[in-house]
C-alpha positions in Angstrom: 134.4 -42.4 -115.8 135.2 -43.7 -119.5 131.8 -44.9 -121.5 132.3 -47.6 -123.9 129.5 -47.0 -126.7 129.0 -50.1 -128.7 127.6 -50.2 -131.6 126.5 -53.1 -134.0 126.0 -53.0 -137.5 124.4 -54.6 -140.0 123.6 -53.0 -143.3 123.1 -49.1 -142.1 125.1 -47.5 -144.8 122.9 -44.4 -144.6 122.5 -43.7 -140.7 125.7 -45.4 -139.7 127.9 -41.7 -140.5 125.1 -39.3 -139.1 125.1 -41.9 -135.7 128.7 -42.0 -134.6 129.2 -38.7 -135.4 126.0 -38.0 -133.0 127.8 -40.3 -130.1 131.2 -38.5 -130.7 129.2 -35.3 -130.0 127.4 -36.9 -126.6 128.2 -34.5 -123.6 129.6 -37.4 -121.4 133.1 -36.7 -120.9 135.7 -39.7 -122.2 134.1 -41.6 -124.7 135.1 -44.5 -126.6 133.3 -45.9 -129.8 133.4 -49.4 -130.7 131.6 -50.2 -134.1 131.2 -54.2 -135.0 129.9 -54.5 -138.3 128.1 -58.0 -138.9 129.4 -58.8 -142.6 126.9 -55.9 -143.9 126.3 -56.3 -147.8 124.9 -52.9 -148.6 128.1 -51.0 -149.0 128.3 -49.8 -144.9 131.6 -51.3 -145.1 132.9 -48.8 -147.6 131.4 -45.9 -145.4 133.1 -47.3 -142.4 136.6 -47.2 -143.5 136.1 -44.0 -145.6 134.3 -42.1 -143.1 134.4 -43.8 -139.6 137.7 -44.9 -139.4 138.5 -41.3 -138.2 135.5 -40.8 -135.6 135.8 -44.6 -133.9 138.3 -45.8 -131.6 138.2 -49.5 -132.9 136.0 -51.5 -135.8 135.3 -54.9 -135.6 134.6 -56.9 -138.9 132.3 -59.8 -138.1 133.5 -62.6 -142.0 129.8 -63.7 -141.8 126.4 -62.8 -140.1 125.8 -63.6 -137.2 123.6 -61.4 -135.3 123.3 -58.9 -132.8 124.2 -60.7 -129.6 127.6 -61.8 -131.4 128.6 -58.4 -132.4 127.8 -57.3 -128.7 129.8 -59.7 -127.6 132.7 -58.7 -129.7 132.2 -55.3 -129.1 132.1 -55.8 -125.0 135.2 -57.9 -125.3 136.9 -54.8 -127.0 135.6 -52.5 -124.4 138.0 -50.8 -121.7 135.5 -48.3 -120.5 134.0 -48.4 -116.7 130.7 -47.9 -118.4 129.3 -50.1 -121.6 126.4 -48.6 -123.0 124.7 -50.0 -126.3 123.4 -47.7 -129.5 121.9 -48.9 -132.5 123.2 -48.1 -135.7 119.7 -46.5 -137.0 118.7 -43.0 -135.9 115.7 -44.4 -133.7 117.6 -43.8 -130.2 119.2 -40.4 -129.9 122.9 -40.0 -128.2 121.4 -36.8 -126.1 119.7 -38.6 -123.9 123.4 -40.3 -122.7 123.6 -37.9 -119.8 119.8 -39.3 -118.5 120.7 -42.9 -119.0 124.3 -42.9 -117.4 123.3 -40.1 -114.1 122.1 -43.6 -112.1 125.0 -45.1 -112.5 127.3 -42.2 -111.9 125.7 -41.0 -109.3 126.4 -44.9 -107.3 122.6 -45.7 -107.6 122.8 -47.9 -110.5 125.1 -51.2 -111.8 123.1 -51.2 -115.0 120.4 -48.7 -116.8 117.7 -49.2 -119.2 116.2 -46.8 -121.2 112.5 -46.7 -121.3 110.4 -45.3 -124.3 107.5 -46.1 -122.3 108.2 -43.3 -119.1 108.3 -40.0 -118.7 107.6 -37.0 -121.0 110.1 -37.3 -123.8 109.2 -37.2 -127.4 108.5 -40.5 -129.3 107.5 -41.6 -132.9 103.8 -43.4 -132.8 104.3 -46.1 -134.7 102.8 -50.1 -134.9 100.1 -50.7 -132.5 101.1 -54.5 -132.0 104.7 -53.9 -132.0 103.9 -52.2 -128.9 101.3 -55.1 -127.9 104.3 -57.3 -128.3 106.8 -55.5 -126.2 104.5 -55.2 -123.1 103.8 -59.0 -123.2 107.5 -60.1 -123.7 108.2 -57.3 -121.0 105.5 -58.9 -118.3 106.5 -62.3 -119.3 109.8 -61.3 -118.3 109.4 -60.1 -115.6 107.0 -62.5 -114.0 110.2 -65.0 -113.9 112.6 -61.9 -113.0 110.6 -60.5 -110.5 111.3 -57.2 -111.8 108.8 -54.5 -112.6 110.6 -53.1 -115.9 108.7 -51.9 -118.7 110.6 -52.0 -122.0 112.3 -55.1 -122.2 113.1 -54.5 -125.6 114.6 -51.1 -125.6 118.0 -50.5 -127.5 119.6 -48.2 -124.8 121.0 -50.5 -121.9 123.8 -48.9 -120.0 126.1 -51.0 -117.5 129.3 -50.9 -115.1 131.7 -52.8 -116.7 132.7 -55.2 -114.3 129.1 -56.8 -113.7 128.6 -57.2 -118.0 132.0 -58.6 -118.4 131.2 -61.3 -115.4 127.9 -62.4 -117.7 128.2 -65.4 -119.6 126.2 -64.2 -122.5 125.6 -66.3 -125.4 122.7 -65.2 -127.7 123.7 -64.6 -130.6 120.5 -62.4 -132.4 118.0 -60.6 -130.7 117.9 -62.9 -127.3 120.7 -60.5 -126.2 117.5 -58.1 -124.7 115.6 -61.3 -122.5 119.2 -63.3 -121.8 121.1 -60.2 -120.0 117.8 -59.3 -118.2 117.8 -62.8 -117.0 121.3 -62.8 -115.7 121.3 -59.3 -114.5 118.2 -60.5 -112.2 119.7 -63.3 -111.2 123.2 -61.5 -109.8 120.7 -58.9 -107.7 122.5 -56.3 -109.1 120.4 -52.5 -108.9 118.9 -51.6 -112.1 117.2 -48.4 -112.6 115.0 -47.2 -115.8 114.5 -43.6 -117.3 112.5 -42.4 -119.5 114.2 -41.8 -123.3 112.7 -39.9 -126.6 112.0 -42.8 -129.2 112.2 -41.8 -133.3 110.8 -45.3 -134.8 111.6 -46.1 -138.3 109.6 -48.0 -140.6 110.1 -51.3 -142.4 110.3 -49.5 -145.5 113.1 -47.3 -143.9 115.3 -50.0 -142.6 113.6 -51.5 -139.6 114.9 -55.5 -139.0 113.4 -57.0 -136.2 109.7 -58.9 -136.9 107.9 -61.6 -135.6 110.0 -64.3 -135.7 111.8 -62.4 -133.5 109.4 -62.5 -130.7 108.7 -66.1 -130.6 112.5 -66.1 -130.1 112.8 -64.3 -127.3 109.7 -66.0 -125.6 112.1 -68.9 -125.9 115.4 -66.5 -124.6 112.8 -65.9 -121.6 111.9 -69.0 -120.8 115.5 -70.7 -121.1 117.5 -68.1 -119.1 115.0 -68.1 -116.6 113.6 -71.6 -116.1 116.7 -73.8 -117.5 120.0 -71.6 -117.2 
């Protein structure tokens, strides 16, 4: 099967080369790399048409900000792979764990795949104490409404046949993406499997994005998928 790896962008200009190279480099057979950068301002721009314009299939140029769910979007819309997996532009999720995250689905278990940095023996950073108080709540809020038993919500690495993500209507635009594609995913019946990933957290100071704000958000992305979609 061909895997689509999309990847957003937004102001990564010193991972964004060491990442795609590390997806060109993933042992999963065809591969194609989608890179949608959201109107960075910190010069990733230059690196992608310097650098990446050789290593990527297509790049998507967002005019103005507009989060992570719209650069999904675009990048799903560009995909032509039977698989669609999402990457982060940082270097916190590692492409060698592919083959883990993509055996349920090629295998016939699986219609989608999330990665868990909360299973299983792999290596991870420790990092913020509440960030992880945070993910277990939005995780068990979730799923009280899902009826699922997952337990990273959150997580980056989301893997899924192509033909049940392209039949989502999916319209956050930031960082609802992770509660509004559970919601719908649930709501299809579809079989989703997790496995256990390695996790390399970064820092504020090194480039992390996501904060608080953030959370209340997708308390709201859980409750409105769930309750009013």
């Amino acid at each position: 099967m061909k895997v689509s790896v999309v990847i957003p962008v937004f102001n990564e200009r010193a991972t964004i080369e060491p990442i795609v190279t590390a997806v060109r480099a993933a042992d999963v057979g065809e591969i194609e790399i989608i890179v949608v950068d959201d109107a960075s301002t910190d010069g990733t721009q230059e690196v992608l048409k310097q650098k990446i314009s050789s290593l990527a299939d297509k790049i998507i140029y967002h005019p103005q900000n507009m989060g992570k769910g719209a650069a999904l979007r675009a990048g799903f819309a560009a995909a032509t792979g039977d698989i669609i997996l999402v990457q982060d532009a940082d270097l916190e999720y590692n492409p060698s764990d592919y083959p883990i995250l993509l055996e349920p689905i090629l295998s016939g278990k699986a219609d989608a795949v999330y990665g868990s940095r909360f299973l299983g023996g792999r290596p991870h950073r420790v990092l913020y104490f509440w960030h992880m108080v945070g993910n277990r709540f939005l995780t068990l809020l979730s799923n009280m409404f899902t009826n699922l038993n997952l337990t990273d919500l959150e997580t980056c690495y989301k893997a899924f046949r192509a033909d049940v993500l392209k039949n989502l209507d999916l319209r956050e635009n930031r960082f609802g993406f992770e509660p509004e594609v559970t919601a719908k995913l649930a709501r299809t019946r579809c079989r989703i499997y997790e496995v256990g990933i390695s996790y390399n957290g970064r820092t504020y100071s090194e480039g992390k994005k996501v904060n608080w704000k953030d959370g209340f958000h997708a308390i709201y992305a859980i409750l409105r998928y769930n309750l009013f979609a």
